[in-house]
C-alpha positions in Angstrom: -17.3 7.1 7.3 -17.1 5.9 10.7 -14.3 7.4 13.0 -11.5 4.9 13.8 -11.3 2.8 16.7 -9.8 4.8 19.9 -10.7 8.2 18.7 -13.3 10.5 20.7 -16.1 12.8 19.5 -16.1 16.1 20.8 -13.9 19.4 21.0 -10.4 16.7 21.2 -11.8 15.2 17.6 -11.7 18.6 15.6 -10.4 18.4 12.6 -7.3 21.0 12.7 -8.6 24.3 11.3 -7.4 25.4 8.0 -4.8 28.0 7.6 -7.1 29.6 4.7 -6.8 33.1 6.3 -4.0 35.5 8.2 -0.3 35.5 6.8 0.0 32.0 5.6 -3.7 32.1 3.9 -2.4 35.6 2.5 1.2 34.4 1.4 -0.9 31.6 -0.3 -3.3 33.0 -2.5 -0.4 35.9 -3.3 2.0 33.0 -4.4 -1.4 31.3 -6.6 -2.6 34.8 -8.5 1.1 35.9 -8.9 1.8 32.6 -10.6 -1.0 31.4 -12.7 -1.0 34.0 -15.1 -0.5 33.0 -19.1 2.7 31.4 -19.3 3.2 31.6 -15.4 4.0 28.0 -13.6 0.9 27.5 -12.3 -0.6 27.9 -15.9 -2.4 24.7 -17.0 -1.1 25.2 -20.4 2.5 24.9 -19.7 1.7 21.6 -17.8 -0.1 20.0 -21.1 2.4 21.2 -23.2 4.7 18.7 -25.0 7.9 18.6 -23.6 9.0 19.0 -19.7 6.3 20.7 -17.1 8.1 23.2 -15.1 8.9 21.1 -11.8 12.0 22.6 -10.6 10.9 25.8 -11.4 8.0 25.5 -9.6 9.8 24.0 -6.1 12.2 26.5 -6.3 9.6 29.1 -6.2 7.5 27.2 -3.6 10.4 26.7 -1.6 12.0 30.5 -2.0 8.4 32.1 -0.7 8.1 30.1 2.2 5.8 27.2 1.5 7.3 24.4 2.4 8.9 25.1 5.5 5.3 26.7 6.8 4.3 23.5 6.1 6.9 21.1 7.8 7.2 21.4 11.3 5.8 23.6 14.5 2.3 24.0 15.6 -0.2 24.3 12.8 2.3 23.0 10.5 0.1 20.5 9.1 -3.0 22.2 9.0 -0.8 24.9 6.5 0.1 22.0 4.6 -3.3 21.1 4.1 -4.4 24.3 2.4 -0.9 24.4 0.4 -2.5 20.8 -1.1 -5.8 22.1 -1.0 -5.0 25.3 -3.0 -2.8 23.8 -5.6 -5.2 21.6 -6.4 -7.0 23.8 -8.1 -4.5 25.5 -9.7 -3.3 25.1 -13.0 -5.9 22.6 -13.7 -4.6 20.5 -10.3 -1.5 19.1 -12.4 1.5 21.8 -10.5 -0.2 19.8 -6.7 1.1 16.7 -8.1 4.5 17.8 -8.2 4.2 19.6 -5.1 2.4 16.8 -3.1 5.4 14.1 -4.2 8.2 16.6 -3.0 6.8 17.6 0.1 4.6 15.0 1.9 6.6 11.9 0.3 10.1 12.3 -1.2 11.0 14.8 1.1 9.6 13.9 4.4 10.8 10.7 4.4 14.2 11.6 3.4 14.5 15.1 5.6 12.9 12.8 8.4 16.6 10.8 8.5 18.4 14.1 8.7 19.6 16.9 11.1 17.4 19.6 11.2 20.2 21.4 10.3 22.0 19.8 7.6 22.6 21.4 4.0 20.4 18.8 2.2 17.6 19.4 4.7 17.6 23.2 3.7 17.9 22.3 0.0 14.8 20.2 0.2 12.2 22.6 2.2 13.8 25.7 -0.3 12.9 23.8 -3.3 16.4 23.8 -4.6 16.8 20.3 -4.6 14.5 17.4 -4.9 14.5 13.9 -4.3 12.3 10.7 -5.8 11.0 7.7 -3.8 11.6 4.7 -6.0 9.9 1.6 -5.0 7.7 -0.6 -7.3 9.6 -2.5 -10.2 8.5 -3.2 -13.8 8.5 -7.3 -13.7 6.9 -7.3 -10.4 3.4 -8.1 -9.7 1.6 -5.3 -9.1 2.9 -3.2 -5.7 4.3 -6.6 -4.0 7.6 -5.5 -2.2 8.4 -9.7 -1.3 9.7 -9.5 -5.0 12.3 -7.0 -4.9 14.8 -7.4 -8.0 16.9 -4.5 -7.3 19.5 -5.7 -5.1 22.6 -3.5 -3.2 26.1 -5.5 -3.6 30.0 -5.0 -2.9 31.2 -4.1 0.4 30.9 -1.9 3.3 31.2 1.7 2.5 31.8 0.7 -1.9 28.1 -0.1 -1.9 26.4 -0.4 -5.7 22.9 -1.1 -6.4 21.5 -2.8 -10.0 17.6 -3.0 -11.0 15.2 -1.0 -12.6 12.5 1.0 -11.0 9.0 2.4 -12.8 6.0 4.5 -12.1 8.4 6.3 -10.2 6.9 10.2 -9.4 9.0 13.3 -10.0 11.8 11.0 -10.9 12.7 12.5 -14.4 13.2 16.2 -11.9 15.1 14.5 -9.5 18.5 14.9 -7.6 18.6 12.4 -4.9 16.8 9.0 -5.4 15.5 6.8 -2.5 15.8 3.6 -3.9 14.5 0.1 -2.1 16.4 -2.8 -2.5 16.6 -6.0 -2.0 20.1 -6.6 0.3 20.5 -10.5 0.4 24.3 -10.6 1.9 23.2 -8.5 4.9 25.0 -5.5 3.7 23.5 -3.0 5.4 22.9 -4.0 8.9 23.6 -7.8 9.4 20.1 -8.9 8.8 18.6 -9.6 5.2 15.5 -7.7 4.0 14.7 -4.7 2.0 17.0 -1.4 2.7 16.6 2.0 1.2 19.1 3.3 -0.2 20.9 7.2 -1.3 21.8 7.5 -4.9 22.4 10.2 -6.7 20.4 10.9 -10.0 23.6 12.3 -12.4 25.8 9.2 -11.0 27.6 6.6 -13.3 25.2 3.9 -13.8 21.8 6.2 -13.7 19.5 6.3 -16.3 16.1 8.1 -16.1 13.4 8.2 -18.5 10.3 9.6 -18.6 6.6 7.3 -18.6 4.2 8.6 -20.2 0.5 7.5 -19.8 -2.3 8.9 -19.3 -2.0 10.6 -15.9 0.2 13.6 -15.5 2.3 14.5 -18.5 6.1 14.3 -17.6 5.9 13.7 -13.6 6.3 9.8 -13.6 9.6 8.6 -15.3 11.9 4.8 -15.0 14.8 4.1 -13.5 17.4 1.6 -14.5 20.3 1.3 -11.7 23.7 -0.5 -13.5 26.3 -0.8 -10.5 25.1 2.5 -9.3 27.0 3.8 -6.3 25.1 4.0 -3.1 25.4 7.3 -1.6 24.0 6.9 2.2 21.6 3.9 4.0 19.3 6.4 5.3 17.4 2.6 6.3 19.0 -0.6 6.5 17.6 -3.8 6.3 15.2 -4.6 9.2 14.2 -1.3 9.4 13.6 -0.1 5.8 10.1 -1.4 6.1 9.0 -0.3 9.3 10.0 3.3 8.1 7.9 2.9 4.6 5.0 1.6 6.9 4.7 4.8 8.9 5.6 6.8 6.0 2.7 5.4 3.8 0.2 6.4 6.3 1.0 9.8 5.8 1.1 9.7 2.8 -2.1 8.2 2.1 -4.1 11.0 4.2 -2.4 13.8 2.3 -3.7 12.0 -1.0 -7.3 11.7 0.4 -6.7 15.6 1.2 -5.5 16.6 -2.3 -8.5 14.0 -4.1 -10.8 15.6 -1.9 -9.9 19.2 -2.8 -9.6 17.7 -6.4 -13.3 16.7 -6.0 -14.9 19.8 -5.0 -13.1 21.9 -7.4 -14.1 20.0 -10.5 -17.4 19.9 -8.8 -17.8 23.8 -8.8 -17.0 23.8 -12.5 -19.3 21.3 -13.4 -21.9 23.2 -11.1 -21.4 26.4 -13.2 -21.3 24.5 -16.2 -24.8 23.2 -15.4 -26.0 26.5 -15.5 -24.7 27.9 -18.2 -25.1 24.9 -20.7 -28.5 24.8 -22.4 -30.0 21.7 -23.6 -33.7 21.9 -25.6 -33.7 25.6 -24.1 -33.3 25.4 -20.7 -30.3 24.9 -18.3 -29.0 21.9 -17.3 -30.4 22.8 -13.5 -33.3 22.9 -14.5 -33.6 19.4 -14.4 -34.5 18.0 -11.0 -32.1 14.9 -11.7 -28.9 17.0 -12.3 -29.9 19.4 -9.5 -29.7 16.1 -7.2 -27.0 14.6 -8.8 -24.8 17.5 -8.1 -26.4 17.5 -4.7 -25.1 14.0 -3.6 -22.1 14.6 -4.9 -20.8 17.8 -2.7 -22.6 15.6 -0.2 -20.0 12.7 -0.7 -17.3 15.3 -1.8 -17.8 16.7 2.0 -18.1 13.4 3.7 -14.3 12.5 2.6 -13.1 15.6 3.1 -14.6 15.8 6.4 -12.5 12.4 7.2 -9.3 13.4 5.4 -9.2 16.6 8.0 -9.9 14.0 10.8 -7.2 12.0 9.8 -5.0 14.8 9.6 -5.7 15.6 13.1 -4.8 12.2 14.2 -1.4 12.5 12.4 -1.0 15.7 14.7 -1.8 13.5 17.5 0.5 10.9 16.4 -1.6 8.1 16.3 -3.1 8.2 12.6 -4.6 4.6 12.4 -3.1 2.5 9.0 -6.6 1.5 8.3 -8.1 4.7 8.9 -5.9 6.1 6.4 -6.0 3.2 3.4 -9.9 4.2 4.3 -9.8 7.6 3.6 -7.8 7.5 0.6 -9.9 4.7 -1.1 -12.9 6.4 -0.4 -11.9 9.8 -1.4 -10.2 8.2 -5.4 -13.4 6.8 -5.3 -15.5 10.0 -5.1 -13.3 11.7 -6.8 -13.8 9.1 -10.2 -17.5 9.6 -9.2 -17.5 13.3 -9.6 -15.3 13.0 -12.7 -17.3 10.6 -14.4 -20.8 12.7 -14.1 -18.7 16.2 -14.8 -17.6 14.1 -18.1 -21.7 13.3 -19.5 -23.0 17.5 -18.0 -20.2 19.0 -20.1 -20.5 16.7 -22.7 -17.8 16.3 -26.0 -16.3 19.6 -24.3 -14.8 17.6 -22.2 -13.7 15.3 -24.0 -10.8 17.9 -25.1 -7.0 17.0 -23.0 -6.7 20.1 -20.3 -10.8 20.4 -19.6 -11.4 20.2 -15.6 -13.4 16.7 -16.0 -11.0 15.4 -18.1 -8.1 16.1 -16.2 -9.9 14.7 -13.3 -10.8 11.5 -15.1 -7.2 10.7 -15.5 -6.0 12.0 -11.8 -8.5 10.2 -10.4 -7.3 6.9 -11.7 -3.8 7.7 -11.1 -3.8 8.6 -6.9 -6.2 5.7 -6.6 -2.5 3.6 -7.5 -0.6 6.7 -6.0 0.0 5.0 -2.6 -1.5 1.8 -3.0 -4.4 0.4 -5.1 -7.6 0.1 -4.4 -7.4 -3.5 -3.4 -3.9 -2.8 -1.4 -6.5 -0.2 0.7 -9.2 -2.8 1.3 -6.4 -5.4 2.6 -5.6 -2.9 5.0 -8.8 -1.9 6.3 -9.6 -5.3 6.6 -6.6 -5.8 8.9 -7.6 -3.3 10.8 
């Protein structure tokens, strides 16, 4: 990948340094071995299981040690949130980073960006004690387009309600707050007509959440149907509900390419291993040139987006993170990550064709953060923008 337009080469285009050592690197891997234990929350099992993963349980721990805040704000700040994404996704088969990923760098930044510093629901949020879902696309419209908003806010100033139903929703069944966008054609919200986002609360009257279940992450991804559902708080009215999500999504779309990326390289090492331990007419698989060079041009491409991810990064540090430098990170890195899933599917064989093996878990993240964000196509409209 090329480096976007109006960036520099040299020491001012270093991708910020990973905080893989001293007390955050240490607080990390303490908070990864304590937890992934049998039966521990970072335990792959418990995240296949039937029934609900342990999301709350999880952010509450997160929060509690530290994590969280380490990664919001101050120098460095998002360097530590890159190895928090980087080291999650390879625990418990990569399925807990999900979780964590949605609270931190979408649901929770947005939201805690429209806050004091200082308020009680700002605390709640980087402690893990509460949690809130950004609910966006819609079940009747096509695809990710926004210009067909059925959810719409009615009644009057300050006895607001909001109807519709939202899907594909992440973290929504583990949810307190929801961050809803809706259509506001009375000009509600701020005099002008457009989509706002809304404040509601998950256990109001009028809330009903469900979980979807496909073939991504079991129990993350849930529906929302809104009946007269009181508004809480316009954290964005209409007219500026959309500028917000813009700037938003390009954050959100480099942590992605940072978590596929990690994703990537871990299911790459197990494949690697794999290779060598998995015979075939009495030899190991590396002892065929062809796989030794497959795997090769894979950590090749696996580096190559991770490389940019970490540049991207450092531009959001900067405050000037390009929108198509982003969509191009993130479609680049789903596609790699597919790529590496694909091959670590045909080296390990019907083994992984078993639910909970690396490659297949991979096979079925990949697909899902290439629409985390954006599809594929949304990403090549913006890079084509520019």
């Amino acid at each position: 990948m090329t480096e976007p337009h109006g960036t520099t080469t040299g020491a001012h285009s270093r991708a910020p340094r990973e905080e893989s050592g001293g007390a955050h690197g240490a607080l990390l891997a303490s908070f990864v071995a304590e937890h992934s234990a049998p039966g521990g929350l970072l335990d792959a099992a418990r995240w296949e299981a039937p029934g609900s993963p342990p999301v709350r349980e999880l952010l509450a721990a997160a929060g509690g040690a530290g994590l969280f805040r380490a990664a919001w704000r101050g120098d460095g700040a998002l360097a530590r949130a890159v190895a928090l994404h980087t080291a999650f996704a390879r625990a418990g088969n990569g399925a807990p980073g999900a979780a964590v990923l949605t609270h931190l760098e979408v649901s929770a930044r947005l939201l805690a960006g429209l806050l004091p510093d200082d308020s009680a629901l700002h605390t709640r949020l980087l402690d893990g004690t509460s949690t809130a879902s950004l609910a966006v696309t819609e079940p009747d419209a096509p695809g990710s387009d926004l210009s067909s908003l059925r959810t719409e806010v009615r009644g009057r100033e300050g006895a607001l309600r909001v109807s519709g139903e939202k899907w594909f929703i992440s973290n929504a069944p583990h949810a307190d707050l929801l961050l809803v966008l809706a259509a506001d054609p009375d000009r509600l919200t701020s005099g002008r007509e457009g989509p706002a986002l809304l404040l509601v609360d998950a256990d109001a009257p009028g809330v009903r959440t469900e979980p979807v279940e496909g073939c991504g992450h079991h129990g993350l991804t849930g529906r929302l149907t809104l009946d007269e559902a009181p508004v809480r708080s316009v954290p964005a009215p209409a007219g500026r509900a959309m500028l917000l999500l813009g700037r938003h999504w390009i954050h959100e779309r480099v942590m992605l390419a940072v978590r596929m990326a990690a994703l990537a390289a871990a299911v790459l090492e197990h494949t690697a291993e794999g290779a060598r331990t998995r015979h075939t007419f009495g030899a190991p698989l590396t002892a065929n040139q062809h796989v030794r060079f497959t795997l090769a041009a894979l950590r090749a491409e696996t580096e190559e987006v991770r490389a940019a991810a970490l540049q991207a990064v450092r531009l959001l540090e900067s405050g000037g993170c390009p929108a198509a430098y982003a969509a191009a990170c993130k479609y680049r890195a789903a596609e790699v990550l597919r790529r590496v899933a694909d091959e670590a599917v045909q080296l390990a064989g019907a083994d992984a064709y078993v639910t909970g093996h690396p490659a297949e878990r991979a096979l079925r993240d990949g697909e899902g953060l290439a629409l985390a964000g954006g599809t594929d196509e949304l990403m090549l409209m913006q890079i084509e923008r520019g």
